[in-house]
C-alpha positions as CSV (number, residue, x, y, z in Angstrom):
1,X,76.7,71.3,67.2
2,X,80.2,70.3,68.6
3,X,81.9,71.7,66.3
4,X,80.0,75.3,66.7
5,X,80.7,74.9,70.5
6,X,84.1,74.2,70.0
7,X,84.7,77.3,67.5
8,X,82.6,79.6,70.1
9,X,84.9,78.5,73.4
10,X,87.9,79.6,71.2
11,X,86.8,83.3,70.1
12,X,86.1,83.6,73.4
13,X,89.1,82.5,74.8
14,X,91.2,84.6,71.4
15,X,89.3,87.5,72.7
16,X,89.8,87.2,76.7
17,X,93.4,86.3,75.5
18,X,93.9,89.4,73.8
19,X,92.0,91.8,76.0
20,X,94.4,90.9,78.7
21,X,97.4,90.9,76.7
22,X,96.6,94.8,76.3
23,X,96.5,95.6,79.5
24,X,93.3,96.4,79.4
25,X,91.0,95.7,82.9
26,X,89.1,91.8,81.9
27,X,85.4,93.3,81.3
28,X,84.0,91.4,84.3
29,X,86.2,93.2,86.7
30,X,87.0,97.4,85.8
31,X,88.1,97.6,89.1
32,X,87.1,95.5,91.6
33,X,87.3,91.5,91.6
34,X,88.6,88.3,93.8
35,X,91.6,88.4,91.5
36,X,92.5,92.2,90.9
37,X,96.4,92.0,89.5
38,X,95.5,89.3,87.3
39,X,92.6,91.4,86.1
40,X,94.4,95.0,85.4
41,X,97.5,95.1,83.1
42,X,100.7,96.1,84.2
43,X,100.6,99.1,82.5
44,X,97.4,100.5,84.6
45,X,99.3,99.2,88.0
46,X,102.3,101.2,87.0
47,X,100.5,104.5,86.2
48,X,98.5,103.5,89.6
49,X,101.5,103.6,91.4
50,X,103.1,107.0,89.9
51,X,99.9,108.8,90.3
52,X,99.8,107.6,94.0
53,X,103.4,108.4,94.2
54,X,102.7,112.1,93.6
55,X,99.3,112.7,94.6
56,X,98.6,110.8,97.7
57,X,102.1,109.4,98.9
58,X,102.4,112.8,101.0
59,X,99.9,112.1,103.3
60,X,99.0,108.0,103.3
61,X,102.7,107.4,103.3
62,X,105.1,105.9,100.6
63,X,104.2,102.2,101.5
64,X,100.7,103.5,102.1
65,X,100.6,103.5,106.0
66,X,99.1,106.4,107.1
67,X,99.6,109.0,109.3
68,X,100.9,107.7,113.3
69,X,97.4,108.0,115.4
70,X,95.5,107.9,112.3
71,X,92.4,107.3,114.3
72,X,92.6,109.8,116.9
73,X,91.9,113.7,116.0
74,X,94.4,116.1,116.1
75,X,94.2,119.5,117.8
76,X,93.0,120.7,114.5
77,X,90.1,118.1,114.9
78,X,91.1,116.4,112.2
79,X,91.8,112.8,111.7
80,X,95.0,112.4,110.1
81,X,95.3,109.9,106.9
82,X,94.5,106.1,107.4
83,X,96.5,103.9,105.7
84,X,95.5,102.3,102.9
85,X,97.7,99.3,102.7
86,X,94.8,97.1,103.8
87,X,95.3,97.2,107.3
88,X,92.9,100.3,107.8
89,X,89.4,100.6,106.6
90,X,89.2,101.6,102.8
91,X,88.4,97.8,101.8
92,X,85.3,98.4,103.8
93,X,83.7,100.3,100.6
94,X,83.3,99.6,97.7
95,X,84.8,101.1,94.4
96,X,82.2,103.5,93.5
97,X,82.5,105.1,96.8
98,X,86.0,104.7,97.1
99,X,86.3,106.4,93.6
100,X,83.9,109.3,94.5
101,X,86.5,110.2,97.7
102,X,89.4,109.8,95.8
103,X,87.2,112.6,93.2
104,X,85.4,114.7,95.8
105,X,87.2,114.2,99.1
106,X,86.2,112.8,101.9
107,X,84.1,115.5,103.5
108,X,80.5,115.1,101.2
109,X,80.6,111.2,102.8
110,X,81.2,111.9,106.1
111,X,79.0,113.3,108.9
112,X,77.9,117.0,109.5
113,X,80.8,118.9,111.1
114,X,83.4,116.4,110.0
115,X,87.2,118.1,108.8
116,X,89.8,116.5,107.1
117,X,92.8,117.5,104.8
118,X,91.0,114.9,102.3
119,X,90.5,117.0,98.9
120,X,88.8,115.9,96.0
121,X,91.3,115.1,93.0
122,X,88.7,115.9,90.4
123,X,89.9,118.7,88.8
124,X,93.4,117.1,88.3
125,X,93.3,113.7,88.2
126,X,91.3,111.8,85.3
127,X,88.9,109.4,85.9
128,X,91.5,107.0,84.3
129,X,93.9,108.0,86.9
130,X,92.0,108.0,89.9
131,X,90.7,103.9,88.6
132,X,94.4,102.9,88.1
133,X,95.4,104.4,91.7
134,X,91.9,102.6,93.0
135,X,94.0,99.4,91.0
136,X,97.1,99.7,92.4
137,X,95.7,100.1,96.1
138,X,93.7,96.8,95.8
139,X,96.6,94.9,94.1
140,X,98.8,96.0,97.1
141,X,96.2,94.3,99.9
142,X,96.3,91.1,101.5
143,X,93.9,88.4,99.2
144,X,91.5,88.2,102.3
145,X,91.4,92.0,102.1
146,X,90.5,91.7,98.3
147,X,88.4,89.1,98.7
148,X,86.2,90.3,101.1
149,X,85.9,94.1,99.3
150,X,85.0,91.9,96.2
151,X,81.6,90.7,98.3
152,X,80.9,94.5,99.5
153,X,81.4,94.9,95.5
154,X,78.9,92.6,94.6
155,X,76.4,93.4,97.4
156,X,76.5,97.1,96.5
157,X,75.7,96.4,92.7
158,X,73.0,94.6,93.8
């Protein structure tokens, strides 16, 4: 019995090991998680980063501060972009919602009447891209930032 135990505990940990050592997300955390860059792979932060780099850096800034007066509209009556460096308010959703923006804009989530420069990236980002930017974002925010959008996480899978 000990011995099967023993022999089960290291496939398990061979496996985990080896998962990680990949790159690839750990399979209890694709995206989300209490402990996001230890559970995405360098290689999905990095393609996180250039993707962000040349598809969002434009308008949620280089260091991904936003636009100045992000929460006041403009004379267009739209809101410019909030940052998402943790300090605004995309830790407030959780993944699947922040993944459906990041593919269909912001405008099908918002209320009636609302404007904003947000596009959908669906037709030119992958779904692979648009997780690894998702990654890359979350690896970037404070731990009580990550932390907390880890419960919003859990309570919207339950």
């Amino acid at each position: 019995m000990r011995q099967t135990a023993l022999i089960s505990t290291v496939m398990v940990m061979i496996l985990l090991g080896g998962w990680l050592m990949i790159g690839a997300p750990a399979p209890w955390s694709p995206v989300g998680g209490e402990r996001e860059s230890a559970a995405v792979g360098p290689e999905t932060l990095a393609l996180g980063e250039a993707v962000y780099s040349q598809n969002c850096a434009a308008c949620h800034g280089d260091d991904r501060e936003g636009q100045e007066n992000w929460r006041e509209r403009g004379e267009d009556g739209k809101l410019p972009a909030p940052p998402l460096d943790g300090s605004g308010h995309t830790w407030h959703h959780p993944d699947d919602e922040l993944l459906a923006i990041i593919e269909q804009g912001i405008e099908p989530f918002a209320p009636e009447g609302y404007r904003s420069d947000m596009k959908g990236f669906g037709g030119r980002l992958s779904e692979a891209e648009m997780r690894a930017v998702l990654a890359y974002l979350k690896a970037e925010w404070p731990e009580d930032k990550r932390q907390r959008q880890a419960e919003i996480n859990a309570r919207a899978r339950e």
